[in-house]
Every structure is written in C-alpha cells, then in structure tokens.
C-alpha positions as CSV (number, residue, x, y, z in Angstrom):
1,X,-15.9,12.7,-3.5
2,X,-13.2,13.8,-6.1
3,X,-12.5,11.9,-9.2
4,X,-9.0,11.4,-8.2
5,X,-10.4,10.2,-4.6
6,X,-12.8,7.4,-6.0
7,X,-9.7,6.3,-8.2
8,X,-7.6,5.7,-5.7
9,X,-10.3,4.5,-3.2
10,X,-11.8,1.8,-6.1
11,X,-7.4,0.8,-6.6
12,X,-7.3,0.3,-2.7
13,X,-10.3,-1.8,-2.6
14,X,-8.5,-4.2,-5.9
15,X,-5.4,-4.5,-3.9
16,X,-7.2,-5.7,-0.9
17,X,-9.1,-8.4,-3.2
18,X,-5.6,-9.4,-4.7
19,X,-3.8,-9.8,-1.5
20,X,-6.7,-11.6,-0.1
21,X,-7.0,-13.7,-3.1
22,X,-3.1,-14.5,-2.3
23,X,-4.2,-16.0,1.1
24,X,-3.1,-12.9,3.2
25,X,-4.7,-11.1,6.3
26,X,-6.1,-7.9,5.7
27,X,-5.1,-6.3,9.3
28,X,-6.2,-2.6,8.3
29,X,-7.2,-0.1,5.5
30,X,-6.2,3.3,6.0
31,X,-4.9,3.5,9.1
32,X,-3.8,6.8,10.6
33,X,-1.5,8.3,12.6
34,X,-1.4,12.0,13.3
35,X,-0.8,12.9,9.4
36,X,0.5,9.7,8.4
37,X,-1.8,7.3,6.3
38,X,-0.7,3.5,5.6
39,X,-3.2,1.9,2.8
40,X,-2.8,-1.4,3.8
41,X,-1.4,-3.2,6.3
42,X,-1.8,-7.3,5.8
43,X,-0.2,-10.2,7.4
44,X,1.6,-13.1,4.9
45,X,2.5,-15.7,7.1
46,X,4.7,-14.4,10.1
47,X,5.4,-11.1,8.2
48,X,3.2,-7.6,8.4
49,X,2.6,-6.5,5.0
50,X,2.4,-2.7,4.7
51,X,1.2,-2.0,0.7
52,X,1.2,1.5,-0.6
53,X,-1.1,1.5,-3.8
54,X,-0.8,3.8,-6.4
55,X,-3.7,3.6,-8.9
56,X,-4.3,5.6,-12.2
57,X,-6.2,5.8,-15.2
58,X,-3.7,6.1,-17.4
59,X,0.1,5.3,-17.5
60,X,1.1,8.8,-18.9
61,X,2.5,10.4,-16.2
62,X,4.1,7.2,-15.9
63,X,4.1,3.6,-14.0
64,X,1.9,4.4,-10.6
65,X,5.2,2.8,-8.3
66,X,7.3,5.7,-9.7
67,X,5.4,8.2,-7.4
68,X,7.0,6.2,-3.9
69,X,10.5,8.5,-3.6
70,X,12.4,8.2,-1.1
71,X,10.6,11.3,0.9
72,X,7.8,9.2,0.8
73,X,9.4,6.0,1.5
74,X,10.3,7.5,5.0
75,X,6.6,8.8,5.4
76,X,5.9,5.0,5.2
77,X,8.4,3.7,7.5
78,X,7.6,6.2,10.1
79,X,4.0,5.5,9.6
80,X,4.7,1.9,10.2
81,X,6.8,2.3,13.4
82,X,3.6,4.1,15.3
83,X,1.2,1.1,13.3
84,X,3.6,-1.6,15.0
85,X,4.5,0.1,18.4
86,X,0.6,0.9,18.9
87,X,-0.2,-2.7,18.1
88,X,2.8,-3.6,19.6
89,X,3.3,-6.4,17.2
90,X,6.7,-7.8,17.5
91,X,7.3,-9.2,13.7
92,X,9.3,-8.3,10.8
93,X,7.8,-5.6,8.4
94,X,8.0,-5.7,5.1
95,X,7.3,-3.0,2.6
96,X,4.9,-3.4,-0.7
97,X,3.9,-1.1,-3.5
98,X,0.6,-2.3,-5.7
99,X,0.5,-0.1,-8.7
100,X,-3.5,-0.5,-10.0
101,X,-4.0,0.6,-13.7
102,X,-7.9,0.8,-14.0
103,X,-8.7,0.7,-17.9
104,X,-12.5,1.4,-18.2
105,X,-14.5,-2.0,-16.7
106,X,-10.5,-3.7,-17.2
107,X,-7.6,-3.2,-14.7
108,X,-3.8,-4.3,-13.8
109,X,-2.0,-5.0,-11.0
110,X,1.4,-5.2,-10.4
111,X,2.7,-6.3,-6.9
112,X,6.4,-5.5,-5.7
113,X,7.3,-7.3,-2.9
114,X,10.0,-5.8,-0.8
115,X,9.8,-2.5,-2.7
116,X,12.2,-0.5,-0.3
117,X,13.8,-1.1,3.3
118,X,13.6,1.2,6.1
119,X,16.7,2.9,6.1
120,X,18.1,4.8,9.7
C-alpha cells in the first residue's frame, strides 16, 4: 500500500475511534457506490452522520478540511443519496469533515459538524 494510502487509512481508523468515543454508531467505512466513496457514515442520535476525513502529515499544504471544495462537496451529497436510498433510511443527513494531523506517535483531530449542506 502507498504511503499516502496508509495515511489516510490510519486517519480513517482515528476518526472512527473519535466518533465512537463521542457515543456515535459507526454504520459503515468506505462504502461505495459506482465511483463514489463515503468514509464514514455514523448515526448521532436520530441523525446519519456522513464524515469525510482528510488526514496529513503535515499542515503545509495547509488545514486537511481545505481540500472539501465545492466539486467535492457534491461528490459527497450524491454519494450519500445512493447510501440513503439503498438503505432506504428515511432520516436527516448531516454532513462532517474530520481533519486528522498525524505528528509521528502524536495526532489531532478537528471535528466540523455541519461542514456543508446539500445544495440542489
């Protein structure tokens, strides 16, 4: 696996601790749909969760949560219309980015709730 691969797989594996540790549902990990790819999808209360994280080694390129535009923003929200029609879940969505700075054996984790709305 690539550097850049085991980065981001070791960040999606923190964010899943941390939203676990926060008392939500982990409902699925990189979950698929033609070539779409949610990273998390959780459950807080009577809300699904779906958490892009962004994970780096190093903040100079910048904060990881600068990397969701709005090209990808819509990646994510049609991604999430197939997650919640397949499953047919019938509950609000709500949209998450989890930036993960990994800092040798150290890391940080910064949670924005409500990052972006779907937009028509």
């Amino acid at each position: 696996m690539a550097a850049h691969n085991e980065t981001g797989a070791q960040g999606e594996e923190l964010a899943a601790i941390f939203l676990h540790n926060l008392g939500y549902e982990i409902l699925d990990r990189n979950w698929r749909y033609r070539h779409w790819e949610l990273d998390l999808i959780a459950k807080d209360g009577d809300v699904v969760v779906v958490a892009e994280v962004k994970t780096r080694k190093s903040l100079y390129a910048g904060e990881p949560e600068v990397s969701v535009n709005r090209q990808k923003q819509r990646t994510l929200i049609r991604a999430a219309n197939a997650y919640v029609v397949y499953h047919g879940i019938n509950m609000p969505v709500r949209f998450d980015i989890i930036s993960v700075v990994i800092k040798g054996e150290t890391h940080t984790i910064n949670h924005i709730r409500d990052a972006f709305y779907p937009m028509m």
